[in-house]
Each structure stands twice: as C-alpha cells, then as structure tokens.
C-alpha positions in Angstrom: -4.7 -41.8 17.3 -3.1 -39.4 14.8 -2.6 -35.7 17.3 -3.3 -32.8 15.1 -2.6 -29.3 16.7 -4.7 -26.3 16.3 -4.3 -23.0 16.0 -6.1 -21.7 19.3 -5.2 -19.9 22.7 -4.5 -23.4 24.0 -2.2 -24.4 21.0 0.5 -22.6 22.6 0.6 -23.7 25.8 1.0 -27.7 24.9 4.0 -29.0 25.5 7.3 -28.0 23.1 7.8 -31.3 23.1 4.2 -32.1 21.0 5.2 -29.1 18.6 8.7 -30.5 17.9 7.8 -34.4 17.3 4.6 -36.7 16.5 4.8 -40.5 17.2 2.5 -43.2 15.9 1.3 -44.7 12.9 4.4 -47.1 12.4 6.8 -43.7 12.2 8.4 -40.6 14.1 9.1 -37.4 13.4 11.2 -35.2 15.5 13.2 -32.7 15.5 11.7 -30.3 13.0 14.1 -27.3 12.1 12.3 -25.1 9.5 15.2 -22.6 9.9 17.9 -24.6 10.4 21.0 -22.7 8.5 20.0 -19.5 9.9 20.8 -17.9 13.5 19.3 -14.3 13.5 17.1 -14.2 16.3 14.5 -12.0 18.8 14.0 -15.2 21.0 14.2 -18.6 21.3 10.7 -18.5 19.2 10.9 -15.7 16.7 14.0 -15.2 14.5 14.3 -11.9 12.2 14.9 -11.2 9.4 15.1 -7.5 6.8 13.9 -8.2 3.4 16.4 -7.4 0.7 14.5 -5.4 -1.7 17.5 -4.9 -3.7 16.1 -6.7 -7.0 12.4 -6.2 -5.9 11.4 -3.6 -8.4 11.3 -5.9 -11.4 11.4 -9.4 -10.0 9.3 -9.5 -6.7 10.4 -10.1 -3.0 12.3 -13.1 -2.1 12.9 -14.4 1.5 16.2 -14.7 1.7 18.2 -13.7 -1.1 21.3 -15.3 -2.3 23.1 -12.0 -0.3 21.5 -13.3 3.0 22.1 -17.2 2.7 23.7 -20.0 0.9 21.5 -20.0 -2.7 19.2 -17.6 -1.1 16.8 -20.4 0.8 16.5 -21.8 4.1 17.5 -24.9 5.1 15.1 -27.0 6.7 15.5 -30.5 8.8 13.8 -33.1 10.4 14.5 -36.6 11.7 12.0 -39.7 10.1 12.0 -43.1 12.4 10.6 -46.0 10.6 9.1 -48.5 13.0 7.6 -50.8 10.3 9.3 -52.1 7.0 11.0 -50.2 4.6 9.1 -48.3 2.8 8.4 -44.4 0.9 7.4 -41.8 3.2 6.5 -38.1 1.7 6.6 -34.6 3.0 6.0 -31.3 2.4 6.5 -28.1 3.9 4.3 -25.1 4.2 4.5 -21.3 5.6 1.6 -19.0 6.3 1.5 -15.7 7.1 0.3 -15.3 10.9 0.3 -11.0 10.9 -2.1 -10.5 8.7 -4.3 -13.3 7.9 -7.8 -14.4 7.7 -8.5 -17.4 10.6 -8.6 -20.8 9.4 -11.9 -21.9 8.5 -13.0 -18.4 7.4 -14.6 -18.1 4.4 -11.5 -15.8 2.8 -8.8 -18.0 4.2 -8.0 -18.6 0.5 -6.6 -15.0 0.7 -4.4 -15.5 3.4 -0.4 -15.4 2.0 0.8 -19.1 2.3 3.5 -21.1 -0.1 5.7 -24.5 -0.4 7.6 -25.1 -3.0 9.1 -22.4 -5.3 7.5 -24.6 -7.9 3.7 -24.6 -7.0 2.8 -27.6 -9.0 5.4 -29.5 -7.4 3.8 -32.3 -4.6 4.8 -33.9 -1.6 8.4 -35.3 -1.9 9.3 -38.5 -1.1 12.1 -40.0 1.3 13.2 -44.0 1.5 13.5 -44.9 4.9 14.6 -48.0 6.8 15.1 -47.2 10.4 16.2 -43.8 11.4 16.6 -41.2 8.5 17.4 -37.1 8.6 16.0 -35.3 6.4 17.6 -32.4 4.2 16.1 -29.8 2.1 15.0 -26.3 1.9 12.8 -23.2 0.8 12.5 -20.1 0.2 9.4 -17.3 0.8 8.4 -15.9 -2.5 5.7 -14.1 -4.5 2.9 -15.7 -6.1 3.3 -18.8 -4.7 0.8 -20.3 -5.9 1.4 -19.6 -9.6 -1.6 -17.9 -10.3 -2.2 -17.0 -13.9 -3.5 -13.8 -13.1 -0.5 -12.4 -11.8 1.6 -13.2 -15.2 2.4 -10.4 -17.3 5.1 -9.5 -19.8 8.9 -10.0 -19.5 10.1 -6.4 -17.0 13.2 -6.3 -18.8 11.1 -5.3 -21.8 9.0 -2.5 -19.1 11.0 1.0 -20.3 9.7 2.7 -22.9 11.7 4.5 -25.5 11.5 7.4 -28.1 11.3 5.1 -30.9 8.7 3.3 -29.5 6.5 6.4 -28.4 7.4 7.3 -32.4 5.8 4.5 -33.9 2.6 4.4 -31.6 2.0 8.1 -32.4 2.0 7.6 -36.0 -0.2 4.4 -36.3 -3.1 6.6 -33.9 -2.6 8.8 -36.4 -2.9 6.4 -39.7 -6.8 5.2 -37.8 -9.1 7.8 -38.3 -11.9 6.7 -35.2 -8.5 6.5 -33.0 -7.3 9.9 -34.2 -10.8 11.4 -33.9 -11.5 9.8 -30.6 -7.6 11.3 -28.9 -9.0 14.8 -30.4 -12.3 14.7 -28.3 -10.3 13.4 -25.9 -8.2 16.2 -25.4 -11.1 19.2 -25.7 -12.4 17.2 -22.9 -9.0 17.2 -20.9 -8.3 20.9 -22.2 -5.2 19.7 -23.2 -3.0 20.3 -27.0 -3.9 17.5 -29.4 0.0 16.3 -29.1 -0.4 16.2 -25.1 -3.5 13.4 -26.0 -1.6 11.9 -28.7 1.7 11.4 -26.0 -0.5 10.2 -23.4 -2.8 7.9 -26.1 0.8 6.4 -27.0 1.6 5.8 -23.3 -1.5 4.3 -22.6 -0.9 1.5 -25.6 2.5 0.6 -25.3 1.4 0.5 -21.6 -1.8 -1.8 -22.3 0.5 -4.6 -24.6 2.7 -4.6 -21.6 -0.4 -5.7 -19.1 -1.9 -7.6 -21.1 1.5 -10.6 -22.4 1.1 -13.4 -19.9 4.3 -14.6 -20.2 5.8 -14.1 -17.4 5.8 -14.9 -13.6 5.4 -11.1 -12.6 6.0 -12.5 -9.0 6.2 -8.5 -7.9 2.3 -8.2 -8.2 1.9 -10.4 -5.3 4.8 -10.3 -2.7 5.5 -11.4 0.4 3.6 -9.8 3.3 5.5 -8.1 6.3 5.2 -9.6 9.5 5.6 -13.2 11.0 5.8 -16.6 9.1 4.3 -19.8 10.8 5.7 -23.1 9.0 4.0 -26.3 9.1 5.6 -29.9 8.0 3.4 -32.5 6.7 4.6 -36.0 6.3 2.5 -39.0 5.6 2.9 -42.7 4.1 1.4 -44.0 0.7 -2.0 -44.6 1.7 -2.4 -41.2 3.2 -0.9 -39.0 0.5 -3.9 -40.7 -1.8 -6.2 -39.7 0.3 -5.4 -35.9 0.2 -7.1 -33.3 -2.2 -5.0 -32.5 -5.6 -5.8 -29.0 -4.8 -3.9 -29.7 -1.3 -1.0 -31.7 -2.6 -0.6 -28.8 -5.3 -1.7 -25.4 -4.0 -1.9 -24.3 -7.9 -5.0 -25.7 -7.9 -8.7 -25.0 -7.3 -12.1 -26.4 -6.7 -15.0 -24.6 -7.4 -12.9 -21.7 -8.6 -11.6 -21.0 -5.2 -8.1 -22.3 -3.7 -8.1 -24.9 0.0 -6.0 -22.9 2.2 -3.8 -26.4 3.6 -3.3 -25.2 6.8 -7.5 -25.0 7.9 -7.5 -28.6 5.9 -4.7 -30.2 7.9 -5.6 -28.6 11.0 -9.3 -28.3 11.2 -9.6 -32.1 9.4 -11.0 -34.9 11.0 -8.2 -36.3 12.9 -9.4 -40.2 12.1 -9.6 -39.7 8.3 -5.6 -39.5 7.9 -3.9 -42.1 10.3 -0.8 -42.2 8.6 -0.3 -38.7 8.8 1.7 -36.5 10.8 1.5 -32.6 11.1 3.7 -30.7 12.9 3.8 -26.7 13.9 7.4 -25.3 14.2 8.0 -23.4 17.5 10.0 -21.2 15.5 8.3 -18.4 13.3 10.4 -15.7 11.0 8.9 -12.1 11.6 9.6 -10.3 8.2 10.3 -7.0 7.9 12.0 -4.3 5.3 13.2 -0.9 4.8 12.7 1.0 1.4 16.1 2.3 0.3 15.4 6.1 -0.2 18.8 6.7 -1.3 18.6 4.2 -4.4 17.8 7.0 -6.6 14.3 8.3 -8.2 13.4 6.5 -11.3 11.7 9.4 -13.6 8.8 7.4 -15.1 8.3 8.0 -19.2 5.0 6.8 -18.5 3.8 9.4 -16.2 5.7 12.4 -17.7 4.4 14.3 -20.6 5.5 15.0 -23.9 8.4 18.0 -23.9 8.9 18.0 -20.3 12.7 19.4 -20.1 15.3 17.3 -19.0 18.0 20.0 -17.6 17.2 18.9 -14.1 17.9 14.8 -15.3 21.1 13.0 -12.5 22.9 10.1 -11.9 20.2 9.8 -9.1 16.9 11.1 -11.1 16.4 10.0 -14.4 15.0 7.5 -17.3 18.3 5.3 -17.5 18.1 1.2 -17.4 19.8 1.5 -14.1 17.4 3.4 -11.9 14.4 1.7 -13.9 15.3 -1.2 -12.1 16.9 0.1 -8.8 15.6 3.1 -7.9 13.2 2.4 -5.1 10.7 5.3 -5.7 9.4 7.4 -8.6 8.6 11.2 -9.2 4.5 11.5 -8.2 3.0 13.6 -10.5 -0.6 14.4 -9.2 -3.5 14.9 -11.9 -4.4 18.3 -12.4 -8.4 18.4 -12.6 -8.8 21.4 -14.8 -12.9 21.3 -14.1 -11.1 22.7 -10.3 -9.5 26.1 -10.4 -8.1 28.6 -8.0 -9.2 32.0 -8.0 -6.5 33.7 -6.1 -4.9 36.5 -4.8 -2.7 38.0 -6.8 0.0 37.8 -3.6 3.4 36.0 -2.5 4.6 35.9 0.6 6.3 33.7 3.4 3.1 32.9 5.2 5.3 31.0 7.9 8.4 32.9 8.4 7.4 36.0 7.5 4.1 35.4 10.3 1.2 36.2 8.4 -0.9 37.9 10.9 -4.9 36.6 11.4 -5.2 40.7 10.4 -3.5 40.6 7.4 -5.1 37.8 6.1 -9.1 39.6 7.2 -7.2 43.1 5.1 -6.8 40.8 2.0 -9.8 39.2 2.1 -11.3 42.6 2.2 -8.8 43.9 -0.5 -9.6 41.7 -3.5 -13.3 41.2 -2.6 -13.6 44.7 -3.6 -10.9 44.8 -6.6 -11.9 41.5 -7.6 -8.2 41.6 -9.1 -7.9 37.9 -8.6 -5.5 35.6 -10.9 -7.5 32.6 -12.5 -5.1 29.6 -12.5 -4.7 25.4 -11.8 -2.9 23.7 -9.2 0.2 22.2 -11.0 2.5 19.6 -11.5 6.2 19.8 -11.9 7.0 21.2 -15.4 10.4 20.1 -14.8 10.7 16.4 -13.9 13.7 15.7 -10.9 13.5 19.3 -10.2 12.0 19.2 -7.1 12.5 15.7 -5.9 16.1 14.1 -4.6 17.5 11.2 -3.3 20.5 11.0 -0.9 22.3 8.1 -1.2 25.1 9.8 1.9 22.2 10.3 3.9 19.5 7.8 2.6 17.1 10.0 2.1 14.6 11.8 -0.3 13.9 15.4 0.0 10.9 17.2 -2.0 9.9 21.1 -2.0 6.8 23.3 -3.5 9.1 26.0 -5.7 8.9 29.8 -4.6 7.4 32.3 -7.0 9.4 35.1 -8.9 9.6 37.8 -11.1 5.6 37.3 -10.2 4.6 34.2 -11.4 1.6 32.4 -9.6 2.2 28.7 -9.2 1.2 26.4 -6.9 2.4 23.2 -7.3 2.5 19.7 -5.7 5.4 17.7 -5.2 5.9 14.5 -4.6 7.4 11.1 -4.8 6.0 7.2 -4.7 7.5 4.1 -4.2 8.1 0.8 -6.7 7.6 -1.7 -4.0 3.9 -3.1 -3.5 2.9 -4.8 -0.3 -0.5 -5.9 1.3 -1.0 -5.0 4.3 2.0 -4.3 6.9 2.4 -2.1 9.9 3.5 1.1 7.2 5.6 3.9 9.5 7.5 6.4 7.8 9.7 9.0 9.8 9.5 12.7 8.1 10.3 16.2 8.3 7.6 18.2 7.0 7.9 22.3 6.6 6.1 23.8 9.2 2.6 25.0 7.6 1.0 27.6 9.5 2.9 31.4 10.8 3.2 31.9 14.8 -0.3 33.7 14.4 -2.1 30.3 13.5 -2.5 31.7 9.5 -2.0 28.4 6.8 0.2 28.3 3.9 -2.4 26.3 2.2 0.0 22.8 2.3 -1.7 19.8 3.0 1.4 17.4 4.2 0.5 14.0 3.1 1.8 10.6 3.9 -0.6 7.5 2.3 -0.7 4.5 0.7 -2.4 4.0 -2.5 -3.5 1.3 -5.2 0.1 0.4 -7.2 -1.8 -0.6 -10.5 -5.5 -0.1 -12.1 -4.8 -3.5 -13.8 -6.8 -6.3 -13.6 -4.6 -8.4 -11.0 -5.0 -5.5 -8.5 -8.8 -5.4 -8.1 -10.3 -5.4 -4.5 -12.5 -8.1 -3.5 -15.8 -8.5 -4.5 -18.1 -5.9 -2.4 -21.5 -7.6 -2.5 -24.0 -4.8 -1.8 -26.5 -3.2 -3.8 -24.6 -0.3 -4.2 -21.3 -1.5 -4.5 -17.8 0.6 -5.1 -18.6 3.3 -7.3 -15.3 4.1 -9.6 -12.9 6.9 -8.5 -13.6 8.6 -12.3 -17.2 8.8 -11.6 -18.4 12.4 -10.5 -20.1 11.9 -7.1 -23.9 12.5 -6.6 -27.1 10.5 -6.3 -26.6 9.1 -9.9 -23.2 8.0 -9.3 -24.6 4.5 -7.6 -25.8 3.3 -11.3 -21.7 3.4 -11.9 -21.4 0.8 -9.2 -19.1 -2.5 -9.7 -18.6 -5.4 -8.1 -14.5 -4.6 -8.5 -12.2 -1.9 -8.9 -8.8 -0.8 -8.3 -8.9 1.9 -6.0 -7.6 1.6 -2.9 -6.3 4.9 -0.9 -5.5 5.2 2.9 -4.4 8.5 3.6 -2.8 10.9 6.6 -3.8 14.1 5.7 -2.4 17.3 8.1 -3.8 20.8 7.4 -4.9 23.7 9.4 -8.5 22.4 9.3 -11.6 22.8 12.1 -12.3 19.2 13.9 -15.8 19.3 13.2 -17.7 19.1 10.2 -20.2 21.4 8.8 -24.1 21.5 9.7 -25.4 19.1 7.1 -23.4 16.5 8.7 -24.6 16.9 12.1 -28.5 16.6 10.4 -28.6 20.3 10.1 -29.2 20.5 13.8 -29.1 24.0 14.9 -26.7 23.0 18.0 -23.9 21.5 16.1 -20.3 21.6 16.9 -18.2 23.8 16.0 -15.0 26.3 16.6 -13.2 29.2 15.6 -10.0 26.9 14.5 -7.9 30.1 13.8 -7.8 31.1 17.2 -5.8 28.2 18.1 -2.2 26.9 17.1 -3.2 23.3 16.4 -3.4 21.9 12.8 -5.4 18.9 12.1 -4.8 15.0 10.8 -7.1 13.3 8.7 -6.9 9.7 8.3 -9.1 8.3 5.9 -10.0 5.5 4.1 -11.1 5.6 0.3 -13.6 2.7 0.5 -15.1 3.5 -2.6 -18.8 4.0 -0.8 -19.0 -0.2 -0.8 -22.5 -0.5 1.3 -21.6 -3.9 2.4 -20.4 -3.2 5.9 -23.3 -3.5 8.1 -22.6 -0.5 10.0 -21.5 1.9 7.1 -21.2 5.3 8.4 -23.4 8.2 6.4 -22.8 12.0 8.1 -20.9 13.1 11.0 -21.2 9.9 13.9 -19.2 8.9 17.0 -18.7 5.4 17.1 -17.0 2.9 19.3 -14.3 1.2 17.3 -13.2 -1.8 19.6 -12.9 0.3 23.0 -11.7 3.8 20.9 -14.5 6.3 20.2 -13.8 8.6 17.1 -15.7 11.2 15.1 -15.8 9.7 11.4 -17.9 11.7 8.1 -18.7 10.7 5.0 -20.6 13.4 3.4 -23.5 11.4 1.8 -24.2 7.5 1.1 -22.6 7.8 -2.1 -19.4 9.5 -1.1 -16.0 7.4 -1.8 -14.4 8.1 1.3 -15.0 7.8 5.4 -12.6 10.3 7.4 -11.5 11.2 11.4 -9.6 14.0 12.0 -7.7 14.5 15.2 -6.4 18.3 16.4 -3.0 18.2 17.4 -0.7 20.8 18.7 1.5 22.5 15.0 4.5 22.7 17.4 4.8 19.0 18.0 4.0 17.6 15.2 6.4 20.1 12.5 8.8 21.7 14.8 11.8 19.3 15.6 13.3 17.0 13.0 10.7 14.7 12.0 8.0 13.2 13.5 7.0 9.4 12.9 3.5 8.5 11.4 2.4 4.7 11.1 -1.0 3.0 9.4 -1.4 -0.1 10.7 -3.0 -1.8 7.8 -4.6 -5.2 8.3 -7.1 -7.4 6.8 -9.9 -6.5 9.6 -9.0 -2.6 10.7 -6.7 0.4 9.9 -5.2 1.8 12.7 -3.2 5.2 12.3 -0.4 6.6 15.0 1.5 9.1 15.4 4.6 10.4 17.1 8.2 11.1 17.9 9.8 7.9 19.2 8.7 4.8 17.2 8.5 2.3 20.2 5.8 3.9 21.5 3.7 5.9 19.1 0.0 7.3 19.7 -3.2 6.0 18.2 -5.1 8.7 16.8 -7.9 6.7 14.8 -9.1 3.2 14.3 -11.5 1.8 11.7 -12.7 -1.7 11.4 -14.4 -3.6 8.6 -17.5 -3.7 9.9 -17.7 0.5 9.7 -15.7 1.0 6.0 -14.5 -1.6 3.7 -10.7 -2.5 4.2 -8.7 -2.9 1.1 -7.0 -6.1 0.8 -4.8 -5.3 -2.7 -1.2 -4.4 -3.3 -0.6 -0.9 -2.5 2.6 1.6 -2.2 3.2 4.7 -0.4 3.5 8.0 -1.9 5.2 11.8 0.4 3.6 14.9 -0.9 3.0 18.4 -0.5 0.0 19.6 -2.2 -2.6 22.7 -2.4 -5.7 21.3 -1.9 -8.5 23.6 -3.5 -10.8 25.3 -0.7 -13.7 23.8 -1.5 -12.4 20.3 -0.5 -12.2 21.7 3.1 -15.0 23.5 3.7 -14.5 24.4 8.0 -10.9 25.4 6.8 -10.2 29.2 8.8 -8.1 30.1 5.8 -9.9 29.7 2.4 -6.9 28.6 -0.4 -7.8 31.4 -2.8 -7.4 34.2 -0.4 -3.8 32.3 0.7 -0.4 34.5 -1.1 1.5 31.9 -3.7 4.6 30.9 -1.4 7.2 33.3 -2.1 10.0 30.2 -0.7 10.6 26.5 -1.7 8.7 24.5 1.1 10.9 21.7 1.6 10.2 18.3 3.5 12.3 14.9 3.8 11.6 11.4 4.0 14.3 9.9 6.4 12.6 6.9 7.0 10.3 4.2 6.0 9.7 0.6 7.4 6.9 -2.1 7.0 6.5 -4.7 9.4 
C-alpha cells in the first residue's frame, strides 16, 4: 500500500529512512537530494542561505542567483528503480514555505507561498527507465510562481519618469476642460497652488498607465517569503499522472476560482486512490533569510517629490539617476502633510535634550503664551529639499536621517525619513538603530516620535488584503473616522500598517476608554524617566475577528496579558504600549527592535543583543485582523500633532522648534 507522510508531530519522528526513499508499486525511489549542488549548512537538516537582493528592486527575488550557484538554481537528485518493464515514469518537484504558512487542509492554504517549475504551466516531467536510473535536474525559488495574472504589470525598465513625460501629461490635463476643472477643486481642497495639483495629477497618470499594462511578469509584487523551505518530490507512472487534478499537475490553474494547494492534496489524499504514486518529504529544508543593503544608495523617487523641489542636495548616493532607480535599496519617505491638522506653537527653539529643559521651564512657557497668545500658526513638514536630510553609507552600510535645526528664527518641524524597495510578506522584520535621545535629563520631550514600521508597498489592485467578511468591514484609511465612516466599508483595501511607535507618552489611556469609570488608571508620566513604545496594528476596524477589541481591555494573548485600545468600534487601528526605561532604549549605540509578522499573530521585541530580544506585545487574529499583503519598512522621525496623544505630559504646541538636527541611523536590518 502506497505510504504517504503527513505533516504532524509524528511526521518527524519516522524513520530518515521512510523520508529518503518509498518502495512499492513496481518502482523505488531513493535517495532524494533537493539540494544537492549546495553545502551551506546549520545542520544535518537545515541548510542556509542570504537572499541576494542585488537585482530585486525591478525584477523580484530569486533563490539563488546566478552569483550564489551554477545558473542560479539548485540541483536536485534522486535515484528511480524500475522493478517492472520499461516504461515512462514522471516527477515533479515542489517547495512550500513552512515559516509562515496556513496548515494543510485550511481553508486559506491557497495562500500559503509554494512553487515548481519556473514555468508554472509546465507539468510533471518524464524519465525512461529500465532498471536503475538517477535522476538530474533542478529549480530555483522565485516570485509569482504560480503565474498569476494579477501580479503582471508593465515592463520596470520603462518605471522612471522623466521631464518630458511629466511635460506632455501636464498639457493634455490642461487641453480637457472637466480634467482641468476637477485638478483646480482638487487643489482648493488640498490648499495647494494649481501647478502643485497639476504635478501631482501628472504623476498620478503616467503612474496609473504603468499599473495598469499587463505585460509583464512583475515577479517583485509577490516574492519569496523569509524563513524555511520544505520540498516535496512527486513521482508516479502513467496511470497515476491521469488521475491527478490539471490544477495539481499545473499550479497555474484554478477550480472554482480558488488554487489546490498540492502539498494538502498529496498529503491529506486518500492513500488508495494513487497506487502508483510515490511522495516523498526531503529531510533537508533551506531557511531563507536576507539583509537590505542600506549602503546601495537612496533612490529619490519623481513620483513622490513635488514640482520645484531643488536639487542642490542631489549625489552619487541620492538621486533620480537609472542607476539608483534600480539599485538603491530604499527611497526618501516623504510623509503627507494633512493641512486640516495644524500646530499652534510656541514661538521658541531650543535643545530640549541637551540643553535639559527643565519640567519648570516648560509649566513658565505654558504660562507665558497662554497669556500672550503670541503663538506661530504653522504645518508639520516634509523635506523642501529632497536627499537633504537622508544618506546612505556605502563604507559603513548604513543610512542616517535627521529633523533640521531652526535659524535665523524660522519655525519648522519636519519629518524625516526613508522606506525601502523590497516588499515581503510576512518575516521575522528586526532592524538595529540609533535613535536621538528624545526627552532632557528632567523627563521634558522634544516632541519626536521615533518610528520603526512596516507599511502597505502599493495601493494597487495586486496588493489588496483578504477579504474581511463582516458587516462592517475595513473602512479606507482616506475616510474621516466617526460613526458614519462604517457606510465607507469594503470588502478590500490596501492598507496595511504595523508600527513601533516610541514617545514620551502615559501607559494608560484616557477615561472614555476605561467606560468613563471614575477609578481609572492613570499617572503623572512626567515624573518619571521612561518613554513609551507603541506597537500597533492598522487593521482597518475589520469586525470579523470574534474577539475585536473596542476601549481600553486586558486580554490574554496566548499566555501574555497586554493592555490594548482602540478608541471606538470604528477606529482603524488597535494599540499596546509598553513603558520602558529612556536610558536603555536611546542611550548606547543602537538598540534592536523586531516585529514578528506572521499569518496568525504579530509579535513585537525589543532589545540590545539580537539572540535574545524581549517581547513587549503580542496580537493574534482572533483579537485584530493580521495583514497578509506585501509590505516594506519605512525609519522616521516625525512630530506627531498633540492631539493624536492625548495622556502625553508634554503637549506638542507648547514644545520649542528644535534648535539642532536630531540625527538617527539605521545600521541594520534583516528579515527572517
């Protein structure tokens, strides 16, 4: 009877010899080698390898390159006995994910990342044996392996944009009258010139023909996941191979508009049904993991900068050229600048940190300009001068950013920032960083919020999150929250945002979200030196999770208990935050922080050696929605307005302008 492994507890305790060979049927198989031309390894089961991201921008991640081995594939082996006559025999190999993946037999098992064949369409190959034969061939781990339609797009070496292009867009808006009228209503609305709409309207065509070709294999827009590899050899004679699904053979295909995931059909199938079949798990898996190269330059996007931004601060290392459009690992992050949102602020600047703001100063100010009401009415901002505040070291391999210093008494507070090119799905996500200390040896802010979080890498149509089947269901990042906002709900969006957040913040929440019981929590956070981490997850205020948290609730996440908020049942986003000591987290020369980003939970650490970082928060799927598309990371520093943190000790608008650059570094990051 045909033996058919699953993937259990028990699985891996049967013998290695089971997992390496299968006998009956009229044939062997032995010796299966999914890895057979390479030798890099953690153990006799797990071999390693780092992704080379070197040509990932434009053309998606590969495993291996041609850099890393012979035509940039594995070789794989295996030895075919033929116990009856002569005859065709056919085989085929697949790899799964194992890290992060949905079980077998689960009803989103199509999601899980699992290949063959570069060519999707291709089916089982065939081998001529009489007697004993070995078996040659090999593979390679690649995005969209299934050659789905939806991840096509247009030819990347057609992706920059130039100034003739922007040119001739400008002038056909303005040869259609209803487009024309429609960019000048546009920009009242965004309180922006009518040339600032007309360069973004420009943008946003030549952006939308670029989306919209389906031309191409935009393999990028679904790459490999991080993690471990499991690899599963299927051979079977004539009979057999007629007997297996199209959409098996050819994992290109669907059936009722959803794909068979072929490793819960061969192992979860009816052992009798396929006699003449043999299926056999590799002992060896590949753990898969990659570095970002923070020293490959910043690529200064035309698509996110605007129209007469100056160029004086342009470099080999930060700027529009062909080269760094498709090396440079990361891009300037320009944040939007709500203009509904302003600061009314003290007209001050000063070195909070290093010239120690005292608690008293900061009370005399307060006092000061409520009486003068001598405030300055401005905008959080976003660099004027692109590659000005953002570089990449190629010596050191890393990326410093800073928040410029007012003079001659200008009043700017700006974010900075940078984002990577490089999407992934899920992935252990830890980044080593040196942030600028935020708050003066008397516990007073600067106003920074240090960031380090992943977010959605395109509002495109191939990058939507699953379906959320509730009655309210996501409600779009655009729409202004409130009770109306649920009509907005969709089924899909784009949106995806997982965030560390670390401010000088209260742990606790204000009274409405404790009920408005008169006993709720709460602190005097300036009289302490800690700042606080937020983790957070943007689910978009999907109600299907079962236990969707509304308020300010404890709840046991798998054996962890954590304080999470969302303000009200149509709020987009479900937070923790964690107190931890300022000194630890800003004062040596960088700390590590890691979200742990899987299909079932998030799981955010911290710390300062990587082998054995902290858990600070945990959510599960059950709780908040988990986002399941491609997402990159983005480092920033950026002046959040007061009212977003409302148990803040020090209120943003009564914060100087800094009077220094406030400077942090990216020295690391890593997905696994």
């Amino acid at each position: 009877m045909l033996k058919i492994f699953h993937l259990q507890t028990t699985f891996y305790a049967i013998s290695l010899l089971f997992l390496s060979s299968c006998s009956s049927g009229g044939f062997d198989v032995e010796g299966f080698d999914p890895l057979a031309n390479y030798t890099q390894k953690k153990n006799d089961s797990v071999y390693v390898i780092k992704a080379d991201l070197s040509n990932s921008v434009l053309y998606g991640i590969e495993i291996p390159t041609a850099k890393q081995l012979p035509n940039g594939k594995f070789a794989f082996s295996f030895k075919l006995d033929n116990n009856s006559k002569p005859q065709y025999f056919y085989y085929k190999l697949y790899y799964q994910n194992e890290s992060y993946k949905w079980n077998e037999g689960d009803s989103l098992d199509d999601e899980n990342f699992y290949g063959s064949w570069e060519e999707a369409d291709l089916e089982f190959k065939r081998a001529f044996v009489n007697g004993e034969t070995t078996v040659v061939d090999s593979f390679k781990i690649i995005g969209n392996p299934r050659d789905e339609i939806m991840y096509y797009g247009a030819d990347p070496e057609y992706g920059k944009v130039s100034d003739t292009l922007l040119a001739k867009y400008i002038a056909r808006v303005k040869r259609e009258a209803d487009w024309y009228n429609s960019v000048v209503e546009k920009s009242k609305f965004n309180k922006v010139s009518i040339n600032e709409q007309l360069y973004s309207e420009a943008l946003w065509g030549i952006n939308y023909k670029f989306q919209n070709d389906s031309t191409y294999n935009n393999r990028w827009k679904r790459n490999p996941r991080m993690g471990n590899y499991k690899f599963m050899l299927v051979v079977c004679n004539n009979e057999d191979l007629a007997k297996i699904p199209d959409e098996v053979r050819r994992i290109s295909l669907k059936t009722n508009n959803k794909f068979t995931n072929p490793f819960t059909y061969f192992l979860h199938k009816d052992r009798n049904d396929l006699p003449g079949t043999k299926i056999i798990l590799s002992q060896k898996q590949l753990s898969v993991s990659a570095d970002l190269n923070l020293g490959s330059g910043i690529y200064a996007n035309p698509f996110n900068i605007k129209q007469g931004k100056s160029k004086e601060y342009y470099s080999n290392s930060c700027t529009t050229s062909d080269w760094l459009y498709r090396k440079a690992q990361f891009e300037q992050y320009f944040h939007h600048i709500n203009k509904n949102w302003e600061f009314v602020n003290i007209k001050e600047v000063r070195d909070v940190v290093e010239e120690n703001l005292t608690r008293e100063q900061y009370q005399n100010l307060i006092n000061e300009y409520n009486k003068s009401k001598n405030f300055v009415h401005t905008f959080a901002s976003a660099p004027d001068c692109p590659c000005k505040t953002v570089k990449s070291d190629s010596l050191s391999n890393s990326i410093t950013i800073f928040n410029p210093g007012n003079e001659n008494g200008s009043y700017k507070k700006e974010h900075v920032g940078v984002i990577s090119r490089i999407g992934f799905t899920y992935g252990k996500w830890r980044a080593k960083i040196k942030f600028p200390k935020i708050i003066s040896k008397d516990n007073v802010w600067n106003g920074i919020t240090a960031a380090f979080w992943l977010i959605f890498q395109a509002d495109e149509k191939w990058n939507l999150r699953r379906n959320c089947n509730a009655e309210i269901a996501y409600i779009p990042k655009h729409v202004p929250e409130g009770p109306e906002s649920v009509k907005e709900s969709q089924r899909r969006v784009t949106y995806s945002e997982i965030d560390f957040e670390i401010l000088k913040e209260s742990k606790y929440w204000v009274k409405s979200a404790y009920g408005n019981k008169p006993d709720y929590p709460k602190e005097d956070a300036s009289k302490n030196n800690d700042i606080t981490i937020c983790c957070t997850n943007w689910d978009m205020a999907c109600h299907e999770p079962k236990n969707f948290i509304i308020g300010a609730k404890e709840v046991d996440v798998e054996g962890y208990k954590h304080e999470f908020c969302r303000w009200d049942y149509f709020n987009k986003l479900v937070t923790a935050k964690k107190p931890a000591p300022h000194a630890e987290v800003f004062n040596d020369d960088f700390y590590y922080f890691e979200i742990d980003w899987q299909p079932k939970r998030i799981i955010w650490r911290i710390g300062k050696d990587k082998n054995n970082l902290k858990e600070i928060c945990r959510m599960e799927g059950t709780m908040t929605s988990i986002p399941n598309n491609q997402m990159v990371m983005v480092m920033s520093q950026e002046f959040h307005y007061q009212e977003w943190w409302p148990t803040a000790p020090f209120l943003q608008n009564f914060i100087p302008f800094p009077k220094n650059n406030l400077t942090g570094k990216l020295l690391e990051v890593e997905i696994e």
